[in-house]
N, C-alpha and C positions, 0 to 999 in steps of 0.2 A: 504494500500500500504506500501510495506516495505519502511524503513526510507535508502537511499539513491539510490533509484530505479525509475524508470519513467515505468509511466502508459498512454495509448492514446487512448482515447473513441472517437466514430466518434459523432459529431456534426451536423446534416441535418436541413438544412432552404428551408423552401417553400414557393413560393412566388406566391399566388393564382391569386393577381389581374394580369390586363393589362400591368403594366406599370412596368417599374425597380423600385428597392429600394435602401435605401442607408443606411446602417445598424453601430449603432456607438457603439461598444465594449469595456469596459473601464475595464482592469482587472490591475492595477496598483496599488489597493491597495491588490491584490491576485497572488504575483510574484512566487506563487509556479504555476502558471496558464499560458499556452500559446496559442495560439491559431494559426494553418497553414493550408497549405491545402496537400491533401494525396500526397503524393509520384510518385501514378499513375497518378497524375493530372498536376505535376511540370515539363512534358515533352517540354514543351514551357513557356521559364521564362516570354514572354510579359503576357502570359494568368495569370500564377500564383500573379503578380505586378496588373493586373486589377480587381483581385477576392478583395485580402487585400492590401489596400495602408494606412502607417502610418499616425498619425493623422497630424506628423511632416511636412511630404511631403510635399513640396511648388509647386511641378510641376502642369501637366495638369493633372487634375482625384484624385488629393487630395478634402480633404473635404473641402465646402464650409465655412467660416468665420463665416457664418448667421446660420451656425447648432450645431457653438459652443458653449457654455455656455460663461457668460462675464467673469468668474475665470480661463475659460482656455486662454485666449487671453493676452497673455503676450507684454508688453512694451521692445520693441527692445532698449528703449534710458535707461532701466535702467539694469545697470550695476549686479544689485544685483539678477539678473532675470535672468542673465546665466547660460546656462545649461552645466554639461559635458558630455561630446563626447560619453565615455565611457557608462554612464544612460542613451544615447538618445540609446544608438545601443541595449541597456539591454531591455528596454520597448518598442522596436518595434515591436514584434508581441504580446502586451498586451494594446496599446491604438491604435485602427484600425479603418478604415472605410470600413465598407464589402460591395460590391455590389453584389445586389442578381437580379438577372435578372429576366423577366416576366413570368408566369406558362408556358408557352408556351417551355420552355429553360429547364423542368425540374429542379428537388431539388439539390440546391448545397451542395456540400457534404464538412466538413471540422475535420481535428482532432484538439482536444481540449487534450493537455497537461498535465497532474498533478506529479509533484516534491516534493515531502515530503521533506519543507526546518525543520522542527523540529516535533518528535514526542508526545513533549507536547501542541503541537497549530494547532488544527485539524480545518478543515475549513468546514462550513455550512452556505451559502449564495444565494440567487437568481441571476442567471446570468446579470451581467451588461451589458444588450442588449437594445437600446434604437433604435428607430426607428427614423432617422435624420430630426429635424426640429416641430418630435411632441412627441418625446418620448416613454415613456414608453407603452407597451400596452399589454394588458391579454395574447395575441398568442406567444409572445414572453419573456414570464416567466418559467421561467426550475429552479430546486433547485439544487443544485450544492452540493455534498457533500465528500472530502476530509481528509482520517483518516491514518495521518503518524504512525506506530506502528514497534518497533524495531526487527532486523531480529532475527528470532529461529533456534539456531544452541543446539541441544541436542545432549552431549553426557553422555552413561551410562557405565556401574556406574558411578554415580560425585565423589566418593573416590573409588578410585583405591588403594586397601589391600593389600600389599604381604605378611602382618603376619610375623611372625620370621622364620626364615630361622638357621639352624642350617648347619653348615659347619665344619666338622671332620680335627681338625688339620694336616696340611701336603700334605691333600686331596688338587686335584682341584674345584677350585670353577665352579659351574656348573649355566647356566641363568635360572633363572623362566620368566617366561611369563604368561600374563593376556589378556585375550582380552577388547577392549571396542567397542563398538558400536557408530558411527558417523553420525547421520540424520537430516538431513532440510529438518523441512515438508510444508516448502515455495513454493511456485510455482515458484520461481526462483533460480537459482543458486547462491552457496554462494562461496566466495575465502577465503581459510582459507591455515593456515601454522602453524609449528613447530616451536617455538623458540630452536635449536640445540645447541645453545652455552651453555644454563641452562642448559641440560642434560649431555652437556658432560666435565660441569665445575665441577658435581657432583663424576664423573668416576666412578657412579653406574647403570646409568640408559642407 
């Protein structure tokens, strides 16, 4: 993935047995990482709020206390355990509680995010998906892999020659011109510009 571009792979959970699930997402140490649900599905926000509810959420349909681990349970009396505003709005769709509902309801469908924060720290991990209350489990193991690399903007020739130019005293001076060739063989589009002030500080080019 080019280094300052977003990529969005669909993510599908299927939920074989009877009964609902409660699925516990923990991508906080992987904030090039996010996780939501499609676009076509965001047509009724109650629906979209009861799919992922952060793990912050105090209301009705946040995660249970009993599914958290003891180091995420933080003491409201200590001071030094305040969180800012800011970081909680940042990791809200990166520590989530996913409800996946019974076979019966069909595969939930969701996008998973990737942000190339630097292209010298490429990411290869197993998705942090833990089944609430017992953990980890085989069916919900996926490898996750993540390769920021910088965008290719080629232009040719990379020296641009005009050679000597001879110009007959008296004569007017006459332009040469050269072509160059400009291509990104990127799959996304790139925004590039002219610095015009160098060129025209020179009153050659």
């Amino acid at each position: 993935m080019t280094f300052g571009d977003s990529k969005i792979l669909p993510l599908t959970i299927v939920n074989n047995s009877n009964i609902d699930a409660k699925l516990i997402l923990d991508l906080r140490d992987y904030p090039e990482f996010e996780i939501s649900v499609p676009t076509e599905s965001m047509d009724k926000e109650d629906l979209t709020s009861e799919i992922i509810v952060p793990i912050t959420d105090t209301q009705t349909g946040a995660i249970n206390i009993n599914d958290l681990d003891v180091d995420d349970i933080k003491d409201p009396l200590n001071e030094d355990e305040e969180e800012d505003d800011d970081d909680d709005e940042e990791e809200q769709n990166r520590y989530v509680q996913i409800n996946v509902k019974a076979g019966g309801k069909g595969p939930l469908k969701l996008n998973l995010k990737y942000t190339p924060g630097d292209v010298d720290d490429n990411r290869n991990f197993t998705i942090p998906l833990k089944l609430a209350g017992v953990g980890e489990i085989p069916s919900l193991l996926k490898a996750i892999k993540g390769v920021g690399v910088k965008p290719r903007f080629l232009v040719e020739p990379t020296v641009v020659n005009f050679k000597t130019k001879v110009i007959a005293k008296g004569s007017k001076p006459l332009p040469f011109n050269m072509d160059i060739n400009i291509s990104n063989p990127d799959l996304t589009p790139i925004t590039w510009a002219v610095d015009r002030d160098v060129l025209e500080k020179s009153k050659v080019f």
